[in-house]
TORVEX-211769 format. One line per 10 residues: number of its first residue (from 1); their letters; for each residue x, y, z of N, C-alpha, C, O. Coordinates in nm, 4 decimals. Example, Ala and Ser with C-alpha at 12.3 -4.5 7.8 and 13.67 -1.06 7.14 Angstrom:
2
1	as	1.3190:-0.5690:0.7800:1.2300:-0.4500:0.7800:1.3200:-0.3300:0.7800:1.4236:-0.3319:0.8465 ~ 1.2850:-0.2250:0.7080:1.3670:-0.1060:0.7140:1.2900:0.0030:0.7870:1.3409:0.1138:0.8039
This chain:
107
1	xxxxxxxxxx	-6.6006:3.6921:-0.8470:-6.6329:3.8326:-0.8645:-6.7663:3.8487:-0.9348:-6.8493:3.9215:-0.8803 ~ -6.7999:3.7831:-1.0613:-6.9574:3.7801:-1.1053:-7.0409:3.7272:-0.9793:-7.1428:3.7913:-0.9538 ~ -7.0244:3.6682:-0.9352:-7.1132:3.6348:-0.8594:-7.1408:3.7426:-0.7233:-7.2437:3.7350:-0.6561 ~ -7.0647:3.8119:-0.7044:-7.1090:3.9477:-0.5661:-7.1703:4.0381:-0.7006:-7.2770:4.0976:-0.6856 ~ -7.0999:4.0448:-0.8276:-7.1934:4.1442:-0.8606:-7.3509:4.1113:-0.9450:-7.4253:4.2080:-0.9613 ~ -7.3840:4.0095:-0.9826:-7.4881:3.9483:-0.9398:-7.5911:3.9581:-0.8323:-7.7134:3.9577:-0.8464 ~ -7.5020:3.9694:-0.6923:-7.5766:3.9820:-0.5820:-7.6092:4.1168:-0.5847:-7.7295:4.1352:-0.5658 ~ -7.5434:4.2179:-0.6017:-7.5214:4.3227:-0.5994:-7.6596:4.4275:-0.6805:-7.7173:4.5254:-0.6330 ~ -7.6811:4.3527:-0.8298:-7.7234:4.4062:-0.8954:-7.8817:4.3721:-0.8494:-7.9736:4.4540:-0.8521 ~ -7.8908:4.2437:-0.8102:-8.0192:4.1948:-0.7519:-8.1119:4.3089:-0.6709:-8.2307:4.2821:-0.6527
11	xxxxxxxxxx	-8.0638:4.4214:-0.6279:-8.0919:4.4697:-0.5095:-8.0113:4.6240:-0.5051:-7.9303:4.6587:-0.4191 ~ -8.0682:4.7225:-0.6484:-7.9861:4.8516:-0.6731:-7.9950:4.9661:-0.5791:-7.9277:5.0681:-0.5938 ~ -8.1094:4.9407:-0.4472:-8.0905:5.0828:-0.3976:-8.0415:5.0107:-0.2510:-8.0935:5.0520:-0.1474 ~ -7.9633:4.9267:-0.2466:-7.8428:4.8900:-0.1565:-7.7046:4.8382:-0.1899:-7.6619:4.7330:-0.2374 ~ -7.6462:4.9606:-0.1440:-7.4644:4.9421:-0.1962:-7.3586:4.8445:-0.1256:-7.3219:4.8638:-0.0096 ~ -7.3279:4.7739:-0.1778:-7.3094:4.6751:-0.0945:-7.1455:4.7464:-0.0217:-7.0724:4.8376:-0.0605 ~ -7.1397:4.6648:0.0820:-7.0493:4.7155:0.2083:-6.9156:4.7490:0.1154:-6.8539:4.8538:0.1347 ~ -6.8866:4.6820:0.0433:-6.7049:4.6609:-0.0177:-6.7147:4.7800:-0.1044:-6.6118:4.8457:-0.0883 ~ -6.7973:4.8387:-0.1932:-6.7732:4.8934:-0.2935:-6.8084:5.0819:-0.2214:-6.8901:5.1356:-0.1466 ~ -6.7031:5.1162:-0.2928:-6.6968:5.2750:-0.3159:-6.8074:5.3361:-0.3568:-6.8675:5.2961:-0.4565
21	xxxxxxxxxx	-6.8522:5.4509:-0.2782:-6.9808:5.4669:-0.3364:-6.9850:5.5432:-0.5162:-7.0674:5.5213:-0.6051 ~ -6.8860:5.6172:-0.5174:-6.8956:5.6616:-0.6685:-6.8893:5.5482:-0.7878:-6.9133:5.5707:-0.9064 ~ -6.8497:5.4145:-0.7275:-6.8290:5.2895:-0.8368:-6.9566:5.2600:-0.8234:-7.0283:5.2370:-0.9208 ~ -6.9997:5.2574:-0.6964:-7.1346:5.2101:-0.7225:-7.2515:5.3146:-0.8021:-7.3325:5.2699:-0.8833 ~ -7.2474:5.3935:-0.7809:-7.3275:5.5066:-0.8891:-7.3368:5.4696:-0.9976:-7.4427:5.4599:-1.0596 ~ -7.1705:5.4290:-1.0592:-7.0911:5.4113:-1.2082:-7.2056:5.2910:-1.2734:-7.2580:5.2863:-1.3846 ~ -7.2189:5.1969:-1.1512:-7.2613:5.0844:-1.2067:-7.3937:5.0617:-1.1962:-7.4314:4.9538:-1.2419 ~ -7.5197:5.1718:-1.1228:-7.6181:5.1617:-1.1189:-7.6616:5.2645:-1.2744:-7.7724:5.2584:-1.3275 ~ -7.5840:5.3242:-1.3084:-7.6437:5.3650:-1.4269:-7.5604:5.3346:-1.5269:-7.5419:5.4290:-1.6037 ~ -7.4787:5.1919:-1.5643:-7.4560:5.1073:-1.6732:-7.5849:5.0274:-1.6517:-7.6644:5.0006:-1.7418
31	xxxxxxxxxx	-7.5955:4.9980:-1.5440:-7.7054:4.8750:-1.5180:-7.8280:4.9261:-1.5932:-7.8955:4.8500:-1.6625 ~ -7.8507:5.0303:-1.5817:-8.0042:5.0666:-1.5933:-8.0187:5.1296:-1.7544:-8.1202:5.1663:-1.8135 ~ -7.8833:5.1268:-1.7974:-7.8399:5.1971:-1.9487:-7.9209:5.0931:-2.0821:-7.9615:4.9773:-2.0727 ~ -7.9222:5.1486:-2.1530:-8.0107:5.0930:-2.2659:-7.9293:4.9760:-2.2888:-7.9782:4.8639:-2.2749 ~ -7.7847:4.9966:-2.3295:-7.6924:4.9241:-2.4032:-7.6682:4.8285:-2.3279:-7.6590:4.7301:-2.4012 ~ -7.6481:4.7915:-2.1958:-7.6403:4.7098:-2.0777:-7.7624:4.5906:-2.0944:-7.7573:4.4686:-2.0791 ~ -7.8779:4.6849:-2.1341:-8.0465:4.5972:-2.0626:-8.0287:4.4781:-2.2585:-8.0528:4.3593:-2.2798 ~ -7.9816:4.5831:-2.3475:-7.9861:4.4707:-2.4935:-7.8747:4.3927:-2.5123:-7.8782:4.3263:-2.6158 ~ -7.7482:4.3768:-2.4236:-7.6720:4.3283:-2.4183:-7.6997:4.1863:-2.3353:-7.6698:4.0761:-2.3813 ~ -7.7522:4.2042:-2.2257:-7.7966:4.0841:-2.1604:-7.8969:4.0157:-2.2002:-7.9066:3.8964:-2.1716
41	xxxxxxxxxx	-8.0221:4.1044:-2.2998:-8.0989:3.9909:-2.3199:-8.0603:3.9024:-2.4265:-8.0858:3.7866:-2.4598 ~ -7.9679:4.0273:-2.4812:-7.9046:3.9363:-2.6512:-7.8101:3.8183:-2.5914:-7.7650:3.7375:-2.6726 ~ -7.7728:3.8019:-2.4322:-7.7066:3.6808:-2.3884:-7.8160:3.5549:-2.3227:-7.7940:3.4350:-2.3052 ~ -7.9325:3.6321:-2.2974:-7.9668:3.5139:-2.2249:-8.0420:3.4271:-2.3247:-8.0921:3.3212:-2.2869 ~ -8.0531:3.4734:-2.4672:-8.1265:3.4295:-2.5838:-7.9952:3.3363:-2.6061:-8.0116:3.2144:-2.6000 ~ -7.8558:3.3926:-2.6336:-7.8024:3.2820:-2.6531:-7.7648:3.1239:-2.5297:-7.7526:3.0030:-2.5496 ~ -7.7595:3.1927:-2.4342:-7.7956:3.1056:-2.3012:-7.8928:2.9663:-2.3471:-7.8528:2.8499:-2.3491 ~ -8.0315:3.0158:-2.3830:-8.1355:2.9524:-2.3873:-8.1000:2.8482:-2.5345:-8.1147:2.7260:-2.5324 ~ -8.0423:2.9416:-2.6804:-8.0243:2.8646:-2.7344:-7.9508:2.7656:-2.7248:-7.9934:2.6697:-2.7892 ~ -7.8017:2.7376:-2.6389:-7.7128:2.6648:-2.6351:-7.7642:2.5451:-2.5247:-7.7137:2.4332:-2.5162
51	xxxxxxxxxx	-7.8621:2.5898:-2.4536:-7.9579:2.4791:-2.3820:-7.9280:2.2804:-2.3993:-7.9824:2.2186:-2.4908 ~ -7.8753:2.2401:-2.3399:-7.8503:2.1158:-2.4010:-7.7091:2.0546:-2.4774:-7.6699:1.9396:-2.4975 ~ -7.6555:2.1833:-2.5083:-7.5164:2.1642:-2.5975:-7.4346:2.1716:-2.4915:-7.4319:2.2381:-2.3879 ~ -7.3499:2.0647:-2.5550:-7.1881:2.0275:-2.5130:-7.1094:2.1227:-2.5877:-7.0929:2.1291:-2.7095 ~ -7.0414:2.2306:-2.4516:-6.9565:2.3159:-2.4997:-6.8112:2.2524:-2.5057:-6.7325:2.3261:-2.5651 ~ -6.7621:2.1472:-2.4643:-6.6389:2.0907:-2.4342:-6.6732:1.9408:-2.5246:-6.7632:1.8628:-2.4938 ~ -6.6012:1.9275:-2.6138:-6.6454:1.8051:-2.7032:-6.5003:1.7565:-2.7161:-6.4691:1.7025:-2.8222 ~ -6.3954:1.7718:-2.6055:-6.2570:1.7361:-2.6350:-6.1767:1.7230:-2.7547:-6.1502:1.6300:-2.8308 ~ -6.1462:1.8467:-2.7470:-6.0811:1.8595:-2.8593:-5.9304:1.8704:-2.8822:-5.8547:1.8666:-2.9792 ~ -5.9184:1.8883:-2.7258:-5.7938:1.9097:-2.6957:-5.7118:1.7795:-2.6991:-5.7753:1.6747:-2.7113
61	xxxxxxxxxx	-5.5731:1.7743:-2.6892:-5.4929:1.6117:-2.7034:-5.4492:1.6171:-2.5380:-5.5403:1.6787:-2.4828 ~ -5.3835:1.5917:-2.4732:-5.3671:1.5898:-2.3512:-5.2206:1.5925:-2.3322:-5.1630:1.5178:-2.4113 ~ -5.1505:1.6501:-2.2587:-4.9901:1.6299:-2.2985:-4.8967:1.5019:-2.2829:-4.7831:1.4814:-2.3258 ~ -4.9986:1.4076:-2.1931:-4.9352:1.2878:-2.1827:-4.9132:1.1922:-2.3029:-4.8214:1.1147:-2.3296 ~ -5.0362:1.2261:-2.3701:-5.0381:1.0856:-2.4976:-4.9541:1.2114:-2.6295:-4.9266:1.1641:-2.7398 ~ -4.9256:1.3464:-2.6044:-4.8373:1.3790:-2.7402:-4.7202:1.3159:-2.6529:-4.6715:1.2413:-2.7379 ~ -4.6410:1.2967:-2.5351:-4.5544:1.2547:-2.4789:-4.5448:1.1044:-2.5397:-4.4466:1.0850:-2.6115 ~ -4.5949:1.0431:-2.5289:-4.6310:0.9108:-2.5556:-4.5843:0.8872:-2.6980:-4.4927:0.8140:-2.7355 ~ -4.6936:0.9902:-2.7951:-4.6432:0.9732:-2.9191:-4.5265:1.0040:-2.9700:-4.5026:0.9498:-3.0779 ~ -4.4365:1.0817:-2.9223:-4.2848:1.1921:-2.9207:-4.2086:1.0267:-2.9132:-4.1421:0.9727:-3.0016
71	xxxxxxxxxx	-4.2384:0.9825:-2.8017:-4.1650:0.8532:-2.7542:-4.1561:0.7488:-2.8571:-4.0480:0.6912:-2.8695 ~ -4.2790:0.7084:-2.9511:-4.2881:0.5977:-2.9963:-4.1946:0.6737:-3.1183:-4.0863:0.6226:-3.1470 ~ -4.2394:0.7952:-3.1877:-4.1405:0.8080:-3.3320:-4.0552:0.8267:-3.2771:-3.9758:0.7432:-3.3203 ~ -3.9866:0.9061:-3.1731:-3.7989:0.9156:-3.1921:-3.7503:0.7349:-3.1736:-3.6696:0.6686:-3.2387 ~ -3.8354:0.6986:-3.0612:-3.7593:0.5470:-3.0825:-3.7557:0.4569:-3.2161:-3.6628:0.3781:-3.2338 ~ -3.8802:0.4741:-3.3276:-3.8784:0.4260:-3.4175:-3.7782:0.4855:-3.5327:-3.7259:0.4166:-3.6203 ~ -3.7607:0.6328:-3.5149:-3.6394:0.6655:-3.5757:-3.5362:0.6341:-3.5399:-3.4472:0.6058:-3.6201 ~ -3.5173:0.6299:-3.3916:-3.3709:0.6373:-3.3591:-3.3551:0.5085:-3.4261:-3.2907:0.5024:-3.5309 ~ -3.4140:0.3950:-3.3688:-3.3469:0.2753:-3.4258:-3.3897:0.2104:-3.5848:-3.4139:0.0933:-3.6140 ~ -3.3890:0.3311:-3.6720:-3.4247:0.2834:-3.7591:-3.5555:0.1712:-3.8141:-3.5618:0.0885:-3.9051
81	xxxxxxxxxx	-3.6414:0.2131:-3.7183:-3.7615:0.1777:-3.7858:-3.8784:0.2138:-3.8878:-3.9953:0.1787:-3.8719 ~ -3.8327:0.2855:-3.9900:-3.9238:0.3628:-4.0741:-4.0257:0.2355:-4.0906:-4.1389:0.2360:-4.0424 ~ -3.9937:0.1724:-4.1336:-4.1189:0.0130:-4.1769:-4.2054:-0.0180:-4.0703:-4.2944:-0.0989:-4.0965 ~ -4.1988:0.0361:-3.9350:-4.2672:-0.0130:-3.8736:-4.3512:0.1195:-3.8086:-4.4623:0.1018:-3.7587 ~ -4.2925:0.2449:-3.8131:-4.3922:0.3485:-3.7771:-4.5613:0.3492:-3.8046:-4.6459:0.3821:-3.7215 ~ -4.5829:0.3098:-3.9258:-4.7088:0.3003:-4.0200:-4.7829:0.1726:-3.8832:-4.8989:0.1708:-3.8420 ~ -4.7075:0.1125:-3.8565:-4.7969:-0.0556:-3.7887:-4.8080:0.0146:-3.6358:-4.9082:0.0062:-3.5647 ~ -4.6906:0.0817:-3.6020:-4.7036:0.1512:-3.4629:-4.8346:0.2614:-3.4459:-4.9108:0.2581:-3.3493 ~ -4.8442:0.3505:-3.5487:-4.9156:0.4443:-3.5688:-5.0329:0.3774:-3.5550:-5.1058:0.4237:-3.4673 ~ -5.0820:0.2647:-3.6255:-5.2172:0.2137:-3.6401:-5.2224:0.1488:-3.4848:-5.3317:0.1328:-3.4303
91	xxxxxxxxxx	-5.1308:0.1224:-3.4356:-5.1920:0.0646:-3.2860:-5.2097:0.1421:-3.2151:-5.3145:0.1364:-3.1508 ~ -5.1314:0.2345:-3.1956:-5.1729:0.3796:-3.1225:-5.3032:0.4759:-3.1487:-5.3414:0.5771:-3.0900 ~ -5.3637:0.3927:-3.2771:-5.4567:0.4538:-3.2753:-5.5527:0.4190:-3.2719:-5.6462:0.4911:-3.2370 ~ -5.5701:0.2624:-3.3162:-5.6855:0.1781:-3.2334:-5.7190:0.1840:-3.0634:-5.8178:0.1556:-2.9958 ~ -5.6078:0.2266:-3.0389:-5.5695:0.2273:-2.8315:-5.6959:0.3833:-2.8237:-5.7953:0.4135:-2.7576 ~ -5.6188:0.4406:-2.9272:-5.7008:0.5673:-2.8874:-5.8325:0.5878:-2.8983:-5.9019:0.6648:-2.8319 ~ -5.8780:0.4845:-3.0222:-6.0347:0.5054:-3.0478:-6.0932:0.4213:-2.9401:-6.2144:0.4227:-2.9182 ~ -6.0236:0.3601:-2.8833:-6.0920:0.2658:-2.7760:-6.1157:0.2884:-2.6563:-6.2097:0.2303:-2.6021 ~ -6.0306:0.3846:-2.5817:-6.0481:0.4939:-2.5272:-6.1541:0.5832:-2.5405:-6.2134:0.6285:-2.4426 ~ -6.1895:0.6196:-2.6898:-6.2624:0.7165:-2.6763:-6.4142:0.6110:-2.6718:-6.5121:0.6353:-2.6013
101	xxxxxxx	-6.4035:0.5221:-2.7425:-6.5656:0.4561:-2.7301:-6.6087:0.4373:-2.5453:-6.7176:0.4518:-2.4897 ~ -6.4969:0.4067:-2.4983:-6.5198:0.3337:-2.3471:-6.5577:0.4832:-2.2925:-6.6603:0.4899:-2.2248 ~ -6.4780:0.6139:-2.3177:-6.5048:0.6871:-2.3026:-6.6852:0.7569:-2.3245:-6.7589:0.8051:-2.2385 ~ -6.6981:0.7459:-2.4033:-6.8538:0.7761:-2.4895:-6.9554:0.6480:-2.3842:-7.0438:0.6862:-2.3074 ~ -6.9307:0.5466:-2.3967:-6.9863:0.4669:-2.2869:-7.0460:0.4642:-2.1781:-7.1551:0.4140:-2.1510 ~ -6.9348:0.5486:-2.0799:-6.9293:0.5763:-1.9755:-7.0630:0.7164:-1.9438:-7.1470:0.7252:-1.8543 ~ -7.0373:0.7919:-2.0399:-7.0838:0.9245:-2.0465:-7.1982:0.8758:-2.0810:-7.2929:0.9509:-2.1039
């Protein structure tokens, strides 16, 4: 949908086929409105600043490895392994940083 109105806006004294002509009126004079013209440049300044930045720096966990982890403590509880959670935990998490280096690697 941004993108027809994009096209749209490219080119204000042709209405494009889909749209109603009173919407289109609506939107040739937001377009041309003060608040519209300082709104976009106040975006394309931030556009320009974010230039280069990684918006996705994974931050998220993935649902397989909280699955994974769910698995290793109930089994270490169920069978009574409190003594060994701490040694499990640390391997699960060397696995993970290793992952992430091979990961970083790759990239």
């Amino acid at each position: 949908m941004s993108q027809l109105m994009q096209e749209a806006r490219k080119d204000l004294e042709k209405k494009p086929i889909w749209m109603r002509e009173d919407v289109w009126a609506q939107l040739k004079a937001y377009w041309k409105s003060s608040s519209f013209k300082s709104k976009s440049e106040t975006n394309k300044r931030n556009c320009v600043a974010m230039d280069g930045a990684s918006l996705h720096t994974g931050g998220s966990i993935p649902h397989r490895l909280h699955w994974k982890r769910m698995v290793i403590l109930f089994y270490c509880h169920f069978y009574n392994l409190d003594s060994k959670i701490n040694y499990i935990k640390e391997i699960s998490l060397s696995i993970i940083e290793g992952g992430e280096r091979s990961k970083s690697i790759l990239n």
